[in-house]
C-alpha positions, 0 to 999 in steps of 0.5 A: 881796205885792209885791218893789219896787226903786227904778229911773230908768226907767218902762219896765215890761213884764210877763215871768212867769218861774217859779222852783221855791222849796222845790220847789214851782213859783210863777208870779213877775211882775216887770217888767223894767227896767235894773238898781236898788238896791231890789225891792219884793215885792207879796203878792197872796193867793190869791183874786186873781192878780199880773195883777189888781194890774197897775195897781198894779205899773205905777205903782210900777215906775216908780221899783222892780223889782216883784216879785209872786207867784202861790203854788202854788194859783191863777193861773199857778202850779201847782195842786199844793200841796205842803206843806200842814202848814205852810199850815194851821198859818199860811199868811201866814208860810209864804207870806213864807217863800216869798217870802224863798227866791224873793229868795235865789234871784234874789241880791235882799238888801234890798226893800219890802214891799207887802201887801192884804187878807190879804195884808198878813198875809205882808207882816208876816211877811216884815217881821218874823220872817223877814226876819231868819231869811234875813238879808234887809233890809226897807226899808219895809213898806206893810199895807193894809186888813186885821185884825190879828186877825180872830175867827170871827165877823168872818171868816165874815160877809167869806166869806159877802159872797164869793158876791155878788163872785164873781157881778160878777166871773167874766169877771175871776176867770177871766182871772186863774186860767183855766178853774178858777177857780171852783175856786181861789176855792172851795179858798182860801174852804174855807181860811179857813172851816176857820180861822174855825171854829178860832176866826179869825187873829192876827198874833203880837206877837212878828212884830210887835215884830220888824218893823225897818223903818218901817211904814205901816197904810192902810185905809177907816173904811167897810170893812164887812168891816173892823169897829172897823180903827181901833181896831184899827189903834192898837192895832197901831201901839202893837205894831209900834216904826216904825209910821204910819197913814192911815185914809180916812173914806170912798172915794167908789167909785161901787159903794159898795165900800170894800175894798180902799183900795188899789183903792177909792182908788188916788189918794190910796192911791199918792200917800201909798205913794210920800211913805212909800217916798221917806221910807223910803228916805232 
């Protein structure tokens, strides 16, 4: 999940900074630039680092402050997870919960909010429910390639798709975690495993019809992780009060690959965040 604040300069370079947030320590990327009126929070999940969106952050710290995280857990934070009550009963909210208390404490009072994958499931917390709970301003939200409710099934066959990911990417998963990276990735799949036996995730529609701020939903009608997303994203358009759509038929990658749209079709991708987030912030 990512923090973006609207600046004048392009000049983005990355200083990870750590700032303890409920006594746990989080590894915090934010591209530094002379002062602006906005951030833009990037939710980054936990199978990646805040270093594998660099691309991303690059592109949208031209005009924001860029803020994305490495919660406790994987990257360059801190392998001790504190807290992990509060993770197993809804991870996504408590990561937005996380991420609300990192804004306190740098004095930020409004952003964006930008979210991937599992991720966008913390975009919409922080959008929503606890936006409100800290007295934050959410400007614009951007959830991309994602379920608003995912059951058993669908999640174990996108877990059982990992093993193949992981055997293309090692040299990248290690650059993002280091050394134990196959550890982090193997705690966050157990994670979602022990979700899906519970039966899988929603997105509660009361987080939902508290989101304030326009909304934008994008994603691949040929994610094959993502069955029935346009159904889905519909029906979550009719729960979410400001909320807009944008559906590719298809990405073109030359891997075949169609998940996330944000790396699958970065063009097109950010070209319609960057319209949204002019929109949203007039």
């Amino acid at each position: 999940m990512a923090q973006l604040l609207p600046t004048r300069t392009a000049a983005a370079r990355h200083r990870p900074d750590t700032h303890p947030t409920q006594d746990e320590p989080n590894h915090l990327t934010t591209p530094t630039s002379p002062a602006r009126p906005h951030e833009c929070t990037d939710h980054t999940g936990r199978n990646h680092s805040a270093q594998a969106y660099s691309s991303e952050i690059e592109h949208f710290a031209q005009r924001f402050r860029v803020l994305s995280f490495d919660l406790a857990g994987g990257g360059g934070s801190t392998r001790e997870v504190r807290y992990q009550d509060e993770r197993e009963y809804d991870l996504w909210n408590f990561q937005a919960d996380t991420a609300c208390h990192v804004l306190m404490e740098l004095g930020i009072e409004d952003c964006y909010v930008l979210g991937s994958g599992f991720a966008a499931w913390s975009a919409l917390h922080l959008a929503g429910k606890q936006a409100r709970l800290h007295r934050l301003t959410v400007r614009g939200a951007i959830a991309d390639s994602f379920l608003g409710a995912i059951d058993a099934r669908t999640l174990h066959r996108a877990l059982d798709k990992r093993e193949h990911y992981y055997l293309r990417r090692v040299d990248w998963l290690k650059q993002q975690h280091g050394d134990d990276w196959r550890a982090v990735v193997d705690a966050d799949t157990a994670f979602l495993r022990r979700l899906a036996q519970r039966g899988g995730y929603e997105l509660p529609p009361g987080v939902l019809n508290a989101v304030r701020c326009p909304v934008l939903l994008t994603g691949s009608m040929q994610d094959d992780v993502l069955p029935g997303i346009a159904d889905e994203y519909a029906r979550l358009a009719r729960l979410i009060p400001e909320c807009s759509i944008y559906l590719a038929r298809r990405s073109d990658h030359r891997y075949g690959d169609e998940h996330p749209l944000l790396w699958t079709a970065p063009g097109p991708f950010r070209a319609l965040a960057d319209l949204f987030l002019a929109k949203a912030s007039v």
